[in-house]
mmCIF file of the N, C-alpha and C atoms, coordinates in Angstrom:
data_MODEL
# 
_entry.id   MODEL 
# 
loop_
_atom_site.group_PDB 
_atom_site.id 
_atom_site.type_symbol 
_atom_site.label_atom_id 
_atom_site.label_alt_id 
_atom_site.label_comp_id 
_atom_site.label_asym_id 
_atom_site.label_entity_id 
_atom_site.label_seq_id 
_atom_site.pdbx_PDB_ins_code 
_atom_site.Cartn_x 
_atom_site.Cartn_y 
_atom_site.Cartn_z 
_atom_site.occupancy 
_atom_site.B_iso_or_equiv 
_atom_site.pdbx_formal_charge 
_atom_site.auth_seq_id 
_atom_site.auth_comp_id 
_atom_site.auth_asym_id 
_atom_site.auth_atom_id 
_atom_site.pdbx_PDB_model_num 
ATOM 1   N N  . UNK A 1 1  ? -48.270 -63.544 34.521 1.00 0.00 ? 1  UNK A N  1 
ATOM 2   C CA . UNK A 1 1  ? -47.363 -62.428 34.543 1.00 0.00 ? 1  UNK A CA 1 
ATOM 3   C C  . UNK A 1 1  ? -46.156 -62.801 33.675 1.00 0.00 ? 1  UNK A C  1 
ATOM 4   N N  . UNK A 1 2  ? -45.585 -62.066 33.188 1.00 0.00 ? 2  UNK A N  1 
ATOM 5   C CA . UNK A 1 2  ? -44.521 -62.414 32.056 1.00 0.00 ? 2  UNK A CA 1 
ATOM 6   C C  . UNK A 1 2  ? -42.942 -60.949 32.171 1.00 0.00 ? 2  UNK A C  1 
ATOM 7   N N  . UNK A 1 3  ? -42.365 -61.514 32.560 1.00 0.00 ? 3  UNK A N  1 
ATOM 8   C CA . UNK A 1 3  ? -40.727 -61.173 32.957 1.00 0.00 ? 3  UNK A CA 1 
ATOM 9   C C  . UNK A 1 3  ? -40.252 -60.547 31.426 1.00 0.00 ? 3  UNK A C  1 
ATOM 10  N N  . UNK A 1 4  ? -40.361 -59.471 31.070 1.00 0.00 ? 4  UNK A N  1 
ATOM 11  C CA . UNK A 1 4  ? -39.761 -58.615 30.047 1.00 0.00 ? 4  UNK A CA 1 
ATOM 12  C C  . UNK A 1 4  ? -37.967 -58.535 30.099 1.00 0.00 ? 4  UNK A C  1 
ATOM 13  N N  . UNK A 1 5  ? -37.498 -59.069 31.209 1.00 0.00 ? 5  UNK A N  1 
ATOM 14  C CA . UNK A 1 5  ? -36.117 -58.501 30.894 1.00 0.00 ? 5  UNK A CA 1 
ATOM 15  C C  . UNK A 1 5  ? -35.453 -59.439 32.426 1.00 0.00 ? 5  UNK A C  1 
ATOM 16  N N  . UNK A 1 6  ? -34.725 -60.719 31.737 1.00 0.00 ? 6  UNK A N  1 
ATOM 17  C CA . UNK A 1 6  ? -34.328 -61.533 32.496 1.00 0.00 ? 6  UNK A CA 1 
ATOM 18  C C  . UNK A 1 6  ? -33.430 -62.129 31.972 1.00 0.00 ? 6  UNK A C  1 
ATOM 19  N N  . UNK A 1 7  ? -32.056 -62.203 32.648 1.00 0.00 ? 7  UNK A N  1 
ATOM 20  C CA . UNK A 1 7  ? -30.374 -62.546 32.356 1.00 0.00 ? 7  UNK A CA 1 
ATOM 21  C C  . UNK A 1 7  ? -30.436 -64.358 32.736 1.00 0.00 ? 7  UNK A C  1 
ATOM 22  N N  . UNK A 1 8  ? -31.761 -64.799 32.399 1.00 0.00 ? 8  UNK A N  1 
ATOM 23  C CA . UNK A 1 8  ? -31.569 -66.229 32.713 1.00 0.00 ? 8  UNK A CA 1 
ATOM 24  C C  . UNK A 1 8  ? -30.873 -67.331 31.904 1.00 0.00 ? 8  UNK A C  1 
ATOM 25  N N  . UNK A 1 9  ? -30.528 -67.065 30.641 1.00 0.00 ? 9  UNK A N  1 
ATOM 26  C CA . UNK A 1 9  ? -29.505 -67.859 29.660 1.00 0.00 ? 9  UNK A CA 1 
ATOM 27  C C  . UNK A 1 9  ? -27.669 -67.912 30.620 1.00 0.00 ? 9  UNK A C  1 
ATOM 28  N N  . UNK A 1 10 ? -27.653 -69.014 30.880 1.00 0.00 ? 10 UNK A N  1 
ATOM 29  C CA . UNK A 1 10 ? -26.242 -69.708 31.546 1.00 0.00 ? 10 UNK A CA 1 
ATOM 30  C C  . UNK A 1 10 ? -25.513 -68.974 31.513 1.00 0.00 ? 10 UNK A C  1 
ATOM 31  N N  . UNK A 1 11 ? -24.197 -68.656 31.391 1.00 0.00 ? 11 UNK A N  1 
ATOM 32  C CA . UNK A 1 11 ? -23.214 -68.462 31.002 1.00 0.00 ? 11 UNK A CA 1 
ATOM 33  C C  . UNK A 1 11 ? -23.108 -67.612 29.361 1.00 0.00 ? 11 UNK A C  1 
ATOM 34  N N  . UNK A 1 12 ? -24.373 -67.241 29.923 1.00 0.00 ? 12 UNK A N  1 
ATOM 35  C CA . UNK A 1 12 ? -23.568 -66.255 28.342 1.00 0.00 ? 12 UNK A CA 1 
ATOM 36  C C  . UNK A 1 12 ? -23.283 -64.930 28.804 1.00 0.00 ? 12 UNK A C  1 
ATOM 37  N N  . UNK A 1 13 ? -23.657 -63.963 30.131 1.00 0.00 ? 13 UNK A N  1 
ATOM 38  C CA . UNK A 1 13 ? -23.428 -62.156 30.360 1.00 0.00 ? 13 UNK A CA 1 
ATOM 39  C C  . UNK A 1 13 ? -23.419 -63.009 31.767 1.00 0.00 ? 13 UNK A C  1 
ATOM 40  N N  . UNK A 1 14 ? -23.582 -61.323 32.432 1.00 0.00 ? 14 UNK A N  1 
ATOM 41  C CA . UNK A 1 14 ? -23.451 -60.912 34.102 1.00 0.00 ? 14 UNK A CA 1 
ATOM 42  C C  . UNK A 1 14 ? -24.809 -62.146 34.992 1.00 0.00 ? 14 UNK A C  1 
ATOM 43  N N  . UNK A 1 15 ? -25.255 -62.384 34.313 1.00 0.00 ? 15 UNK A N  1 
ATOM 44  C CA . UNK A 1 15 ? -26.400 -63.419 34.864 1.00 0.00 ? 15 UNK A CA 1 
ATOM 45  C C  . UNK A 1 15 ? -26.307 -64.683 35.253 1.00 0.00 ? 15 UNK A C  1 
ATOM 46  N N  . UNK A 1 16 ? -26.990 -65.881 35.270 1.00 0.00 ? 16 UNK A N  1 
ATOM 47  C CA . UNK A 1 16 ? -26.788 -66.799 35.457 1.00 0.00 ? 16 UNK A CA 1 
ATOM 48  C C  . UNK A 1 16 ? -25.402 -67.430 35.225 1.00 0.00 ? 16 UNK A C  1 
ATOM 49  N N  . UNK A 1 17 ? -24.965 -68.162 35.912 1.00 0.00 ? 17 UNK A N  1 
ATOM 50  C CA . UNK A 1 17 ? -23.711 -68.544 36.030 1.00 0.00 ? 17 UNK A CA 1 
ATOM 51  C C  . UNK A 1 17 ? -23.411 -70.508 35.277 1.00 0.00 ? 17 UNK A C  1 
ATOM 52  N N  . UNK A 1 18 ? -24.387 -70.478 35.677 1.00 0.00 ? 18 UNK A N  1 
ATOM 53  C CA . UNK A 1 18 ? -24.644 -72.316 35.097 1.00 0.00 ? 18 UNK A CA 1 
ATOM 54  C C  . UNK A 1 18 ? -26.287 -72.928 34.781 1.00 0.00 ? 18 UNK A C  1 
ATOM 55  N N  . UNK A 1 19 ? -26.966 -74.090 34.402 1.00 0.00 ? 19 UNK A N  1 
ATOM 56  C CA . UNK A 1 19 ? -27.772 -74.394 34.162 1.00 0.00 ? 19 UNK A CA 1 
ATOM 57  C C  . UNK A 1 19 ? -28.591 -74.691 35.081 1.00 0.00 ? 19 UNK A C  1 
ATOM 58  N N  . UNK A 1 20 ? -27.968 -74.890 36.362 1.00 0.00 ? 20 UNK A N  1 
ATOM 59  C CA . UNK A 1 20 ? -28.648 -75.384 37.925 1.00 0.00 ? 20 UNK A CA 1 
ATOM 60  C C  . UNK A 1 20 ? -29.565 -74.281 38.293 1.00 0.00 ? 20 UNK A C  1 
ATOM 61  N N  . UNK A 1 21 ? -28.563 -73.039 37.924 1.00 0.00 ? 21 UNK A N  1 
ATOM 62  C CA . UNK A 1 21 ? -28.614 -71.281 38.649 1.00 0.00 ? 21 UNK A CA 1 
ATOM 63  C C  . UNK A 1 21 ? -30.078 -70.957 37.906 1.00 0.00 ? 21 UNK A C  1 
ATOM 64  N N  . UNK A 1 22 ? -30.010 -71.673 36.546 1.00 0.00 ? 22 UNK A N  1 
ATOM 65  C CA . UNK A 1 22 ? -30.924 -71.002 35.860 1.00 0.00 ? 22 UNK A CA 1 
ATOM 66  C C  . UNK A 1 22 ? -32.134 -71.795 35.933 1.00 0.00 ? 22 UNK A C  1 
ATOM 67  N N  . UNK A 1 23 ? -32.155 -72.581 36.044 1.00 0.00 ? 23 UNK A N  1 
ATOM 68  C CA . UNK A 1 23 ? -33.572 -73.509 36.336 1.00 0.00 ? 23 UNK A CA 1 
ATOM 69  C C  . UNK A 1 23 ? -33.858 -73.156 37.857 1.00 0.00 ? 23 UNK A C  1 
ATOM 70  N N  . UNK A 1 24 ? -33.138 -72.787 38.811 1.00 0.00 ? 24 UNK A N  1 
ATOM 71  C CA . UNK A 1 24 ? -33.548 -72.533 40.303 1.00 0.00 ? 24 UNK A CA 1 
ATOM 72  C C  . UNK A 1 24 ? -34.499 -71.336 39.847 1.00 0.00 ? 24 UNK A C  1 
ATOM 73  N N  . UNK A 1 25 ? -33.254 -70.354 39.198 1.00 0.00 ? 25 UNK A N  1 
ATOM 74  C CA . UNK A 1 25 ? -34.346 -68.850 38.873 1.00 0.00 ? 25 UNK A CA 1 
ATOM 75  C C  . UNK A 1 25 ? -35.882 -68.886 38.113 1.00 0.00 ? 25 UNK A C  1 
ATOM 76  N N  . UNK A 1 26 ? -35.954 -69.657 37.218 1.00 0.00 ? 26 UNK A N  1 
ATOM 77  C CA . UNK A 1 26 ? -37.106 -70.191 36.401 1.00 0.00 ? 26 UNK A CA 1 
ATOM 78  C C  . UNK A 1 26 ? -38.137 -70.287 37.554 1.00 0.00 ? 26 UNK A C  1 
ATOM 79  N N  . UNK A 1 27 ? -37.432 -71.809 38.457 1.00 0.00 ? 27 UNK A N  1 
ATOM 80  C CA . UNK A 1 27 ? -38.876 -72.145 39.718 1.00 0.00 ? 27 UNK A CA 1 
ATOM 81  C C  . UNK A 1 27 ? -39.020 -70.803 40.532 1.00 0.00 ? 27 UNK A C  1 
ATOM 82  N N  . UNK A 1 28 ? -38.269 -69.899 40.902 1.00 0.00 ? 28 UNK A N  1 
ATOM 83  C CA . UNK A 1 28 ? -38.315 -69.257 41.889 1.00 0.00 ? 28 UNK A CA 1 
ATOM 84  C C  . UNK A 1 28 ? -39.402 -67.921 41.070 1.00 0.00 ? 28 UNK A C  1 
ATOM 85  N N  . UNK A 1 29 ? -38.923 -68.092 39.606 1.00 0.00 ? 29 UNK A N  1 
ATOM 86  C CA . UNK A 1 29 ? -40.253 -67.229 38.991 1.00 0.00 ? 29 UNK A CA 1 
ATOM 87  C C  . UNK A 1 29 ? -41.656 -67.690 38.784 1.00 0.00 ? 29 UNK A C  1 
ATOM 88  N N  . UNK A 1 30 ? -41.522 -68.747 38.393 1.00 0.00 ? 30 UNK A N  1 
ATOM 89  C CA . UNK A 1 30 ? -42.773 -69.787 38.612 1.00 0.00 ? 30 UNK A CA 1 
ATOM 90  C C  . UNK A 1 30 ? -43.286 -69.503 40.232 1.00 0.00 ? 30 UNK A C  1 
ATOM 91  N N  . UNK A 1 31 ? -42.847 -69.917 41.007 1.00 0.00 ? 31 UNK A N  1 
ATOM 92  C CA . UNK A 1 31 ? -43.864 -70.035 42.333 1.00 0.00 ? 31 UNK A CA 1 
ATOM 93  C C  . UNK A 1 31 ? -43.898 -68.289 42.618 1.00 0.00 ? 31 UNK A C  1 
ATOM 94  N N  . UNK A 1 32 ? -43.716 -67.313 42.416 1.00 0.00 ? 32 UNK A N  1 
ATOM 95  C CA . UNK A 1 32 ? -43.803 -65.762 41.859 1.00 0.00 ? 32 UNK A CA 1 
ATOM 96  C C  . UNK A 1 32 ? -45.075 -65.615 41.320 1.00 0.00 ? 32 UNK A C  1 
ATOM 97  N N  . UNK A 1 33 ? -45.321 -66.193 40.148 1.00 0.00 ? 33 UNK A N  1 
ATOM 98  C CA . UNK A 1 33 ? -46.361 -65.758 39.378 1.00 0.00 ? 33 UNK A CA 1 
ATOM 99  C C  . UNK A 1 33 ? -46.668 -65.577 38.228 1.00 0.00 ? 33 UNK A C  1 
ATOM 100 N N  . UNK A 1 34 ? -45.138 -65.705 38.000 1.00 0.00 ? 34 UNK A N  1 
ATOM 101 C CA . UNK A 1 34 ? -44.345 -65.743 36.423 1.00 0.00 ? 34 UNK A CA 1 
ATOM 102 C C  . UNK A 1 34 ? -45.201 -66.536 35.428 1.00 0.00 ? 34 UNK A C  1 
ATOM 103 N N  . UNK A 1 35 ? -45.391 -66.398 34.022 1.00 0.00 ? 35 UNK A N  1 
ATOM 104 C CA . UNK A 1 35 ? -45.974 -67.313 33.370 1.00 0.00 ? 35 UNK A CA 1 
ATOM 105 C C  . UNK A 1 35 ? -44.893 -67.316 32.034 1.00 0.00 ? 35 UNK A C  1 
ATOM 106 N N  . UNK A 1 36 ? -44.009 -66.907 31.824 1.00 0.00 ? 36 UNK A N  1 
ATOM 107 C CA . UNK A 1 36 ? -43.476 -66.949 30.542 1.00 0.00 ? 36 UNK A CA 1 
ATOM 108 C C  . UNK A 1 36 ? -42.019 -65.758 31.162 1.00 0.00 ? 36 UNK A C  1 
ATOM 109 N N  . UNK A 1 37 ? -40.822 -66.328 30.450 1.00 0.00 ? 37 UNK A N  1 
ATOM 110 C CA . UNK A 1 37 ? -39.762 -65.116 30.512 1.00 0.00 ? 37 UNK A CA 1 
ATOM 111 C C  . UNK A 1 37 ? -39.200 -64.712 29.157 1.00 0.00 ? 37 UNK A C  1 
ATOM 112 N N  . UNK A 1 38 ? -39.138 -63.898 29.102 1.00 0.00 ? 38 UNK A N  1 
ATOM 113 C CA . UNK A 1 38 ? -38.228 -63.435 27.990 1.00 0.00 ? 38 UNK A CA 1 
ATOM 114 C C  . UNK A 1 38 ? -36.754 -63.242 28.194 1.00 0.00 ? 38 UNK A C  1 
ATOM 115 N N  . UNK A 1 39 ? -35.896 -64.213 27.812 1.00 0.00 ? 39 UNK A N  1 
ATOM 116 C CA . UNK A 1 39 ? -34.397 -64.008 27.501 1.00 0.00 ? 39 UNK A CA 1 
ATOM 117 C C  . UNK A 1 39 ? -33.808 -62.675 27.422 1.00 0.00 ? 39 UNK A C  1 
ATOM 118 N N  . UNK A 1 40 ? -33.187 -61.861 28.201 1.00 0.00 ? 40 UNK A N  1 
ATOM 119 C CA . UNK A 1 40 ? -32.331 -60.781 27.479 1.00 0.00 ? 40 UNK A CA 1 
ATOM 120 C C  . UNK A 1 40 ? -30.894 -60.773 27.561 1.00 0.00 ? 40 UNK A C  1 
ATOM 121 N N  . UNK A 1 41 ? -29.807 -61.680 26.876 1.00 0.00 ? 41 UNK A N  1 
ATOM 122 C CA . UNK A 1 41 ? -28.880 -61.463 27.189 1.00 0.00 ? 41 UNK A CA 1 
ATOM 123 C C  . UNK A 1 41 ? -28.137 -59.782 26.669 1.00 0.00 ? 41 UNK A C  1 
ATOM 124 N N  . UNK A 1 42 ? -26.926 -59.925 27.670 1.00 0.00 ? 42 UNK A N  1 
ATOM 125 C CA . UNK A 1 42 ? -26.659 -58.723 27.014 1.00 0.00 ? 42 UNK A CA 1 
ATOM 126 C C  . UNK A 1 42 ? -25.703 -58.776 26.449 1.00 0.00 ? 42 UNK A C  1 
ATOM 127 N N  . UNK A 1 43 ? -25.649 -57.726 25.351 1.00 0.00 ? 43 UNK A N  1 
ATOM 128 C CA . UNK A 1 43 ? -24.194 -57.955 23.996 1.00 0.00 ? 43 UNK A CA 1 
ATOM 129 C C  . UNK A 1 43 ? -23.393 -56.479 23.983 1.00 0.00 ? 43 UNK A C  1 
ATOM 130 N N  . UNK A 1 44 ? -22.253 -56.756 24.498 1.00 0.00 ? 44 UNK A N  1 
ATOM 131 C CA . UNK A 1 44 ? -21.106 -55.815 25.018 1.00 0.00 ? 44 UNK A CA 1 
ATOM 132 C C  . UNK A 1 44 ? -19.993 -56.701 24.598 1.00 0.00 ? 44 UNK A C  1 
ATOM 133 N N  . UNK A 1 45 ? -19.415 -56.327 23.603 1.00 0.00 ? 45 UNK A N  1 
ATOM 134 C CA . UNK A 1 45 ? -17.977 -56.705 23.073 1.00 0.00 ? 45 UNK A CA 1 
ATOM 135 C C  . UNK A 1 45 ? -17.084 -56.519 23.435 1.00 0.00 ? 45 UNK A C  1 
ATOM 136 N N  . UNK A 1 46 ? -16.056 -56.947 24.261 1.00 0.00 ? 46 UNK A N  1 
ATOM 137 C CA . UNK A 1 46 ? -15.799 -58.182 24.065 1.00 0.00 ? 46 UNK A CA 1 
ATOM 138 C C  . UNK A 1 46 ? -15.997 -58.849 25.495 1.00 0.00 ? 46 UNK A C  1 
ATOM 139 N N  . UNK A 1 47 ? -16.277 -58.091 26.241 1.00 0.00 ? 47 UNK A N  1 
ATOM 140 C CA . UNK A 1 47 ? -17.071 -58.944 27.710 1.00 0.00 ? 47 UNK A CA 1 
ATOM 141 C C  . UNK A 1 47 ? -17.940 -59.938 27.235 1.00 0.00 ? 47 UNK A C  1 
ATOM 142 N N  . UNK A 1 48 ? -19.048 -59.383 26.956 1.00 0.00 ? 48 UNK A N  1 
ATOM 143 C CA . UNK A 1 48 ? -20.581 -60.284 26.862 1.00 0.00 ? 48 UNK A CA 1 
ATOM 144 C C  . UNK A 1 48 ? -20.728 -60.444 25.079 1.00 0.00 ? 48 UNK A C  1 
ATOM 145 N N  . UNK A 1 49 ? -19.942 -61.225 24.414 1.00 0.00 ? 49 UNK A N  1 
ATOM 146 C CA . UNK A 1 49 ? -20.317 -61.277 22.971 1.00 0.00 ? 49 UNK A CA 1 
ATOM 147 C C  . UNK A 1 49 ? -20.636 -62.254 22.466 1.00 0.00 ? 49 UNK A C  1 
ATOM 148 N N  . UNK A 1 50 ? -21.922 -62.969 23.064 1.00 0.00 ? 50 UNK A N  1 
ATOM 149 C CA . UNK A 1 50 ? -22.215 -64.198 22.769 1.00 0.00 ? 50 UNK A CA 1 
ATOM 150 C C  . UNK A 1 50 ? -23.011 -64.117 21.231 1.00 0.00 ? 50 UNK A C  1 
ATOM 151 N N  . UNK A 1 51 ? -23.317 -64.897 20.234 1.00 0.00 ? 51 UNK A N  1 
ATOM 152 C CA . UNK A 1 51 ? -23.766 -64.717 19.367 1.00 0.00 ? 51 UNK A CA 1 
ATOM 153 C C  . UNK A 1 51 ? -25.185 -65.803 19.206 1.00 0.00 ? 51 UNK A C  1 
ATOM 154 N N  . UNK A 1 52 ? -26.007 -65.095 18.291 1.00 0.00 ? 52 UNK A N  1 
ATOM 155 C CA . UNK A 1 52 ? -27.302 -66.292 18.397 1.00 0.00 ? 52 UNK A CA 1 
ATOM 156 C C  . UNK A 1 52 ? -27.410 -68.075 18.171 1.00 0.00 ? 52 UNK A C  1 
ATOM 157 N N  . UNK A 1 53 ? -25.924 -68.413 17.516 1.00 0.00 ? 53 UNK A N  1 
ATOM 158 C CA . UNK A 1 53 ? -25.857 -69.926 17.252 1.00 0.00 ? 53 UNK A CA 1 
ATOM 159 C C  . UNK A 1 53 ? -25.565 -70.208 18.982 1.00 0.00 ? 53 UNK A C  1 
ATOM 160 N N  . UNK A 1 54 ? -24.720 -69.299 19.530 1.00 0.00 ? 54 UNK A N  1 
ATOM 161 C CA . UNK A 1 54 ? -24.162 -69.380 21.191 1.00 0.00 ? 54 UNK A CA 1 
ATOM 162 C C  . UNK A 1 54 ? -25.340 -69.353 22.039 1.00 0.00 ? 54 UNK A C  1 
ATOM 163 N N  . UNK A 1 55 ? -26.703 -68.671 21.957 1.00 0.00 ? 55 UNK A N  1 
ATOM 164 C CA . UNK A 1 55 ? -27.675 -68.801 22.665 1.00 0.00 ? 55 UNK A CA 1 
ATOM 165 C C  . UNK A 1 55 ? -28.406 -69.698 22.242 1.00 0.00 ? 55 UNK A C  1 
ATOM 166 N N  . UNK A 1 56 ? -28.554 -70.194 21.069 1.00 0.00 ? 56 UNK A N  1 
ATOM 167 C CA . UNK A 1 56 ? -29.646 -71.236 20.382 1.00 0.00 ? 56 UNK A CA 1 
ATOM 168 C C  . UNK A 1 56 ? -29.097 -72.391 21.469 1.00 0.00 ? 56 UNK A C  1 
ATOM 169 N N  . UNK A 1 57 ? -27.610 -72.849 21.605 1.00 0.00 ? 57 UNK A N  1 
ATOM 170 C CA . UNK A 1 57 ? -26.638 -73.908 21.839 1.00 0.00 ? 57 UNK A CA 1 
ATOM 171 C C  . UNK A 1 57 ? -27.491 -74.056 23.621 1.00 0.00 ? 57 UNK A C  1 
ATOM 172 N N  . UNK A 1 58 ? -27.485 -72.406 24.054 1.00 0.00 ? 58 UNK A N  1 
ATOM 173 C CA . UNK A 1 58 ? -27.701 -72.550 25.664 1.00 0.00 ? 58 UNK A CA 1 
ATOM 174 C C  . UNK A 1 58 ? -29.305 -72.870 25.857 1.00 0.00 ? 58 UNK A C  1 
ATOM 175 N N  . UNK A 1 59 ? -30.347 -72.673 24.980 1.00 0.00 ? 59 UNK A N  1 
ATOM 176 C CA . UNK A 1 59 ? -31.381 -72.735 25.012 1.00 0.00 ? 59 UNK A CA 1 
ATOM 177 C C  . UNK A 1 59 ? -31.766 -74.331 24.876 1.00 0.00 ? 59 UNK A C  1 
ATOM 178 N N  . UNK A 1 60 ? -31.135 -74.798 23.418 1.00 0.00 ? 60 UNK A N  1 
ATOM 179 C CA . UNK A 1 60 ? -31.254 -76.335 23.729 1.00 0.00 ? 60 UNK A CA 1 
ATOM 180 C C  . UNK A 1 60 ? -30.717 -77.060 25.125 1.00 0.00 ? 60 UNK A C  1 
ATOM 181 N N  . UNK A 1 61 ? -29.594 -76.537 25.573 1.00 0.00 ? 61 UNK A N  1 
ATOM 182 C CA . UNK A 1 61 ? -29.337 -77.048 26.938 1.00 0.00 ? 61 UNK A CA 1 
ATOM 183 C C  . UNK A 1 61 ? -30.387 -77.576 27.944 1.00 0.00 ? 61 UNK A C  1 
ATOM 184 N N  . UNK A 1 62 ? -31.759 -76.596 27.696 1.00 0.00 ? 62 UNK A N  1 
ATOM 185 C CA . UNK A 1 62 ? -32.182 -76.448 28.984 1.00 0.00 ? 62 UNK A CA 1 
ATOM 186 C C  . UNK A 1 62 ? -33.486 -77.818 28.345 1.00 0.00 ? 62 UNK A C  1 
ATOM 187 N N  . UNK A 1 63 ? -33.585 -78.119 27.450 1.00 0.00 ? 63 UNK A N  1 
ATOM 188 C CA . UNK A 1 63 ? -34.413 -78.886 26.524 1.00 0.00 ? 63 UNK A CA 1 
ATOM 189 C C  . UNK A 1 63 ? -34.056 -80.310 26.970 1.00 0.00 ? 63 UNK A C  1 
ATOM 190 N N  . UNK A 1 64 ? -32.391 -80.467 27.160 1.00 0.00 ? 64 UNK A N  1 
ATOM 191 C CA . UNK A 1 64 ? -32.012 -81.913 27.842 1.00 0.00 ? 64 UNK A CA 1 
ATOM 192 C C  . UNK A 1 64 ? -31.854 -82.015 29.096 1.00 0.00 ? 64 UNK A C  1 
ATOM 193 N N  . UNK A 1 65 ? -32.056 -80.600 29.812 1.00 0.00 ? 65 UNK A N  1 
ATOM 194 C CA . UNK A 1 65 ? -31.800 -80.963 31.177 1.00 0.00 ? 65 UNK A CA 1 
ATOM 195 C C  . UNK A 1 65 ? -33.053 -81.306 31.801 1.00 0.00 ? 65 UNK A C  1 
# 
């Protein structure tokens, strides 16, 4: 099963809050049924205006954790 629309990137919008938050949500999709998520942050200026070098940065995060 594969998650079309999930605020799991850290600290970038209204979603995940830190890297802990977001790896809990990952397992909690995993033991779900989940097989793959797709990232959707959201981009609302100047609330949520993270840019793609800013998500590349949060994505490697999860690579060292």
């Amino acid at each position: 099963m594969i998650d079309l629309h999930c605020h799991i990137l850290f600290d970038t919008d209204d979603g995940s809050k830190n890297i802990e938050e977001s790896i809990q949500m990952a397992r909690e999709a995993y033991e779900s049924g989940f097989t793959e998520i797709c990232a959707t942050p959201h981009y609302l200026a100047p609330q949520f205006a993270c840019n793609v070098s800013k998500n590349q940065q949060t994505l490697n995060a999860y690579k060292m954790h």
